[in-house]
matplotlib code that plots the C-alpha trace (Angstrom):
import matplotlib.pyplot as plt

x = [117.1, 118.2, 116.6, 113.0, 113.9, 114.2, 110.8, 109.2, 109.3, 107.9, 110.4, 109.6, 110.5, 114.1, 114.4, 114.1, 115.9, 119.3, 119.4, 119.0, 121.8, 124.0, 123.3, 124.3, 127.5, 128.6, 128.2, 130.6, 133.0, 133.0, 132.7, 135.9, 137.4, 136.6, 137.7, 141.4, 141.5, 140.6, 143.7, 146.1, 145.4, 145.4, 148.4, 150.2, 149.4, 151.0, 153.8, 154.2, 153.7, 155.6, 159.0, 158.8, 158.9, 161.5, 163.6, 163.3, 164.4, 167.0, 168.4, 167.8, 169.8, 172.7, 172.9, 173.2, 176.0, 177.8, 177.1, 178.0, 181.8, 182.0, 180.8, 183.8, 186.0, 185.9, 185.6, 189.6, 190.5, 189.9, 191.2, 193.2, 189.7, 187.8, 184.9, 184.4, 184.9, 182.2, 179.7, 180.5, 180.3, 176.3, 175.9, 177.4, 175.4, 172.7, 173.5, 173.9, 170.7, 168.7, 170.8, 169.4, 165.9, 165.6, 167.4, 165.2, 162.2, 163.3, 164.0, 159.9, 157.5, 157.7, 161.1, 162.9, 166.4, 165.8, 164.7, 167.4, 169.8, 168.2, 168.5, 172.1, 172.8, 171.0, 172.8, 176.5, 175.4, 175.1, 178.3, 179.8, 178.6, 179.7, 183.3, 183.7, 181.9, 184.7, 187.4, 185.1, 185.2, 188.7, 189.3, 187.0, 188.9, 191.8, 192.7, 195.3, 198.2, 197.7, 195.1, 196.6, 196.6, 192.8, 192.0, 194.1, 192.2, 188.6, 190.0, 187.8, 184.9, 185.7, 185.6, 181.8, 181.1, 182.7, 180.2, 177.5, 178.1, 178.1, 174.5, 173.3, 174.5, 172.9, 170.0, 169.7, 169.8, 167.0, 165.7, 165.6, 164.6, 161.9, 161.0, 161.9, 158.8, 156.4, 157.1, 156.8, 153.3, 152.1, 152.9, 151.4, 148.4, 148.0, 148.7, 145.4, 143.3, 144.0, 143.5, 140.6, 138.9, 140.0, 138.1, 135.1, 134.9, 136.1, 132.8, 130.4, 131.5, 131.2, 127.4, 126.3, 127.4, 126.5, 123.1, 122.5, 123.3, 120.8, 118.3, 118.7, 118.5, 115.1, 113.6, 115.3, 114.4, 110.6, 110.1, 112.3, 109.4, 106.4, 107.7, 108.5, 104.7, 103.2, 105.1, 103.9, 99.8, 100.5, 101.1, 98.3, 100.1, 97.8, 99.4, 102.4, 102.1, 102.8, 105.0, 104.5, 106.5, 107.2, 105.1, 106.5, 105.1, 106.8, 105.2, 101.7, 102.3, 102.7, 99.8, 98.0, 99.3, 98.1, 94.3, 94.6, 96.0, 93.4, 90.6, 91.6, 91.7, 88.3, 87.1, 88.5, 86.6, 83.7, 84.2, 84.8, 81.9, 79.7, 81.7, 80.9, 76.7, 76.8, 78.3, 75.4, 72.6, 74.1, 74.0, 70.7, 69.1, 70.9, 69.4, 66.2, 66.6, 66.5, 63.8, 61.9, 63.2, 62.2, 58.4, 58.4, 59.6, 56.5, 54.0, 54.7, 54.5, 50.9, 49.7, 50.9, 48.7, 45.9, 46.4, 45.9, 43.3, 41.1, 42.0, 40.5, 37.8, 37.1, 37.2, 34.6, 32.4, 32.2, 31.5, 28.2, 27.6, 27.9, 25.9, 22.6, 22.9, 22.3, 19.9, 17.8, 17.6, 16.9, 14.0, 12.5, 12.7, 10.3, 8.0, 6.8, 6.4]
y = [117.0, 113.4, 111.7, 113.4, 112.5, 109.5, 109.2, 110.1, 106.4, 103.5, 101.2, 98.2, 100.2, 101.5, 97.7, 96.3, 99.8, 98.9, 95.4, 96.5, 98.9, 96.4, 93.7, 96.2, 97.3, 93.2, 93.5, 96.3, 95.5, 91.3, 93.2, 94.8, 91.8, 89.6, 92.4, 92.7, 88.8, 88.2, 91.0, 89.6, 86.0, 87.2, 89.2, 86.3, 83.6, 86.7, 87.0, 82.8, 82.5, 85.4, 86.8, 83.7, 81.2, 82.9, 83.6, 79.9, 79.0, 81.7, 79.7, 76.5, 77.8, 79.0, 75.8, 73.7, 76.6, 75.5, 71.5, 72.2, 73.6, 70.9, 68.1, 69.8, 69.5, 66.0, 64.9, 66.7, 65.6, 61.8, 61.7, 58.8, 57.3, 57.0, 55.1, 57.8, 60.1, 58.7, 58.9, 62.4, 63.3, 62.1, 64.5, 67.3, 66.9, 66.3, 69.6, 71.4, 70.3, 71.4, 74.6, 75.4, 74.6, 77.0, 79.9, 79.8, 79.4, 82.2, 84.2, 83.7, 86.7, 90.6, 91.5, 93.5, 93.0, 90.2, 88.4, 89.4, 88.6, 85.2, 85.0, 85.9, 82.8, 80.6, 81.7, 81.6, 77.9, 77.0, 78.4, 76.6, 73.5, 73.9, 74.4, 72.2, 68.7, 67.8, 68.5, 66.9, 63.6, 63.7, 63.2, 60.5, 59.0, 59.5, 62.2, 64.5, 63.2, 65.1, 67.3, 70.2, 70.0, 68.9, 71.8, 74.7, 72.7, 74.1, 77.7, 78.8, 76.7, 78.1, 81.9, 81.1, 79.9, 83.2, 84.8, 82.6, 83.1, 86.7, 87.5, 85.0, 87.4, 90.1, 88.0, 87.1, 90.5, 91.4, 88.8, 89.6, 93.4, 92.1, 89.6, 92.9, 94.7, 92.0, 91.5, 95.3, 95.3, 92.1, 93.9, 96.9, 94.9, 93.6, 96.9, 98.2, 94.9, 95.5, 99.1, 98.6, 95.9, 98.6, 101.0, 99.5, 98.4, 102.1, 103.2, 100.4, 101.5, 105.0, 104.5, 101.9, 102.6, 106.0, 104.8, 102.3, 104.4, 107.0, 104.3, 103.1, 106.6, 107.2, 104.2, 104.3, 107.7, 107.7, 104.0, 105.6, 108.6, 106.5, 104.6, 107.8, 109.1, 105.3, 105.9, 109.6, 108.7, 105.6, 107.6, 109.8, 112.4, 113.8, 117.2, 117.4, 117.3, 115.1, 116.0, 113.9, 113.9, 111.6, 108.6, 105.7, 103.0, 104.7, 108.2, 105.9, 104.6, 108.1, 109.0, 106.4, 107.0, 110.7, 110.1, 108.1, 110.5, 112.7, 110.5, 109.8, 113.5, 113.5, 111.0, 112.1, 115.7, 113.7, 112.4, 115.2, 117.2, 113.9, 114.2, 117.5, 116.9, 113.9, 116.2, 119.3, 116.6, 115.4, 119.2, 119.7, 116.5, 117.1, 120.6, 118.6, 116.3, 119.5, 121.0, 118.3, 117.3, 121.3, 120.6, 117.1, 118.7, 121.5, 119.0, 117.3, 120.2, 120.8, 117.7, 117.8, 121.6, 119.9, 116.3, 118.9, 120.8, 117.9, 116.1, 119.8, 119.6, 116.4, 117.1, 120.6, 118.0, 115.3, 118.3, 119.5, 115.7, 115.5, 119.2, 118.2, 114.6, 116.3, 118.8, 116.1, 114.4, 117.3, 117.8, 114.9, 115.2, 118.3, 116.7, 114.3, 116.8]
z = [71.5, 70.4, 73.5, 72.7, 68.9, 69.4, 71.9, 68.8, 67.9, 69.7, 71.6, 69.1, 66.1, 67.3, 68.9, 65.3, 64.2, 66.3, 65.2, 61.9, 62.3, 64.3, 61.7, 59.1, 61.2, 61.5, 58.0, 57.2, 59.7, 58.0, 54.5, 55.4, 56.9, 54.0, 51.8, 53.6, 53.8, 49.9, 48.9, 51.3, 49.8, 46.0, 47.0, 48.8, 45.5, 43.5, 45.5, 46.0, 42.1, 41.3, 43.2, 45.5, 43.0, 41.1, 43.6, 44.6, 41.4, 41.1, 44.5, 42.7, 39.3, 41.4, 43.0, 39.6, 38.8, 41.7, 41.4, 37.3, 38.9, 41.5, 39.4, 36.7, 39.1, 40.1, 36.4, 36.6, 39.8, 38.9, 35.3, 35.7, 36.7, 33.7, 35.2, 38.1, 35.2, 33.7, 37.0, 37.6, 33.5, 33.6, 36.7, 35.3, 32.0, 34.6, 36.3, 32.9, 31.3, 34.6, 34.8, 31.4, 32.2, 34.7, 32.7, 30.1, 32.8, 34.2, 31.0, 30.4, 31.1, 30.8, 29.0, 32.3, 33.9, 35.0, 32.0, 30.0, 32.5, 32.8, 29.0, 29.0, 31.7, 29.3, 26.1, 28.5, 29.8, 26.5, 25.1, 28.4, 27.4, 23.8, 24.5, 27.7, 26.2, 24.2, 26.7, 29.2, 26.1, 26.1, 29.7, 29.6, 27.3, 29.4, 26.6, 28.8, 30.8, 34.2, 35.4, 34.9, 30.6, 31.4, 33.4, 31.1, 28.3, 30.0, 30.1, 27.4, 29.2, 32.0, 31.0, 30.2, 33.3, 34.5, 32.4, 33.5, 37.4, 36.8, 34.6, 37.3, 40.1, 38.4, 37.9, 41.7, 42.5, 40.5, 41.6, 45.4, 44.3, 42.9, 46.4, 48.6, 46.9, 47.0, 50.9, 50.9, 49.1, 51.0, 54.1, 52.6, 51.7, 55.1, 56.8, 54.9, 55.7, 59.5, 59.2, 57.5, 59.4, 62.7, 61.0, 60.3, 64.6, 65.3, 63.1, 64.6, 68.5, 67.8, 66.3, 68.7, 72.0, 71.6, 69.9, 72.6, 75.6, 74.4, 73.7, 76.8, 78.8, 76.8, 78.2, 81.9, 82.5, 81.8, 83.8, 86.8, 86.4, 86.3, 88.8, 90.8, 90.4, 91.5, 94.7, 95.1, 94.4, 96.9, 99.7, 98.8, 96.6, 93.8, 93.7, 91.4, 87.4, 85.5, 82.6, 79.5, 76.2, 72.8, 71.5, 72.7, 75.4, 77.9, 77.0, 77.1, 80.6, 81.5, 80.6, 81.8, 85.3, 84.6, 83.5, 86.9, 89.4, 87.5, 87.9, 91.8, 92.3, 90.3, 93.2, 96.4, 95.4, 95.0, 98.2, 100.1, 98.9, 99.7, 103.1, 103.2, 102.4, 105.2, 107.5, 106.8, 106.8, 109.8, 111.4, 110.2, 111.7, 114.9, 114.9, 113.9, 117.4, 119.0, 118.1, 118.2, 121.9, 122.8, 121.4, 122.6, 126.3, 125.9, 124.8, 128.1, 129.9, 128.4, 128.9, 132.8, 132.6, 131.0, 133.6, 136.5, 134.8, 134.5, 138.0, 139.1, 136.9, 138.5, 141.5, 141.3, 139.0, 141.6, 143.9, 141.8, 141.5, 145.9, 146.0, 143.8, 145.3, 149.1, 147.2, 145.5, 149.1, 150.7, 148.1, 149.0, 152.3, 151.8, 149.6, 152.5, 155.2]

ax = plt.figure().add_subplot(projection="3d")
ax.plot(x, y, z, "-o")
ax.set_aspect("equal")
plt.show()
């Protein structure tokens, strides 16, 4: 049913046909491909831009945290130093100021847990750097007389930082929820690109090759014929039918090769009925030779009769001719006596 279908329609048109369909299938499968690349790179810049850079500077806060309480305690350790004092004070402010930066960075964008925590670490740094500067003055000043005054001197400073370390905990935990769902959607994303773009081949084989082995059986089959009936009428086979179906070239060389076995058997009955006539005219002239050899045989015959007819009118003529020649003497022998 399909095969004779498609014979309906010459073998240029479904030429042009499949590589219109292929061309269209290349299309949908790179449509798909291009579709799943373009999510999984707006995806990915959402998820660099978005959980990945927080979460980078989430890593980046704790780590002032921690240079803020390391910084603090080399500014007690060395008390007695005021100069090293000094060099770690700047550093700690240093670690402070950028500590506070990237709270409030993170405290920007849709109010959730994790702004408000960020918010909270912002507002505790702050409080922490309200009520340890002027401890933190005084031991540069050489203010207490052993590090242990200077460092029971930061217990309220220190109970902020508590605070601090804590909303940042809670804030890095957000934080990596909030990573752990843009993997999970990236690799969600990129599960439906591939699945997509697997789809989209799956749909092109199952139309083409199909397609294409059909195409191909529709133009095989009817050359392997026509070449079948050229080796039939070339040893002399005029006999079998030719079947003939569709509209295509193949269909047309068909037919051509069965107006000419129909024409060759059109000519070989000529030829045998002109065989035929030569072989009657032949008969009848050979009967013709004979009859004409039988009257040619009695006209011989006559003429032999009629030879010894006259040869014996000849002779009884040359008789009467000897008779009145001894009468005509034997008259004038009279006539003188």
């Amino acid at each position: 049913m399909m095969n004779a279908l498609i014979r309906s329609f010459s073998i240029r048109f479904r030429m042009i046909s499949a590589i219109a369909l292929v061309l269209a299938l290349l299309a949908l499968v790179c449509g798909a491909g291009l579709w799943g690349l373009t999510k999984l790179h707006r995806v990915g810049d959402d998820f660099i831009s978005g959980p990945h850079a927080r979460a980078m500077a989430g890593a980046a806060l704790q780590e002032q945290l921690g240079a803020i309480r390391r910084f603090e305690k080399d500014q007690v350790i060395n008390y007695e130093k005021p100069e090293v004092v000094a060099q770690y004070h700047e550093k700690w402010k240093d670690a402070i100021q950028q500590a506070a930066q990237l709270a409030q960075q993170l405290a920007q964008g849709p109010s959730d847990a994790g702004t408000a925590a960020a918010a909270a670490v912002a507002a505790e740094i702050s409080e922490y750097a309200a009520k340890a500067t002027p401890v933190m003055k005084t031991l540069g000043a050489s203010g207490y007389d052993t590090a242990t005054v200077a460092n029971r001197m930061l217990g309220p400073a220190k109970d902020a930082i508590h605070a601090t370390e804590a909303e940042a905990g809670k804030l890095a935990a957000h934080l990596k929820e909030q990573q752990e769902a843009a993997a999970a959607a990236l690799s969600s994303t990129s599960g439906l690109a591939n699945t997509l773009f697997v789809a989209a081949l799956a749909v092109a084989a199952v139309v083409v090759v199909p397609l294409t082995l059909i195409n191909m059986s529709s133009i095989c089959a009817p050359l392997a014929q026509a070449r079948a009936v050229a080796e039939r009428i070339a040893t002399g086979d005029l006999s079998q039918r030719i079947e003939v179906s569709g509209n295509d070239e193949t269909s047309s060389l068909l037919r051509a090769l069965s107006q000419m076995q129909q024409a060759l058997q059109a000519l070989v009955n000529e030829v045998r009925q002109s065989a035929a006539s030569v072989r009657l005219a032949s008969t009848e002239v050979a009967q013709g030779n004979n009859d004409l050899s039988s009257r040619t045989e009695q006209t011989a015959s006559s003429l032999q009769e009629t030879a010894s007819s006259m040869q014996q009118l000849t002779s009884t003529v040359r008789a009467s001719a000897e008779a009145a020649a001894t009468a005509n003497q034997l008259a004038g022998s009279a006539s003188e006596v």
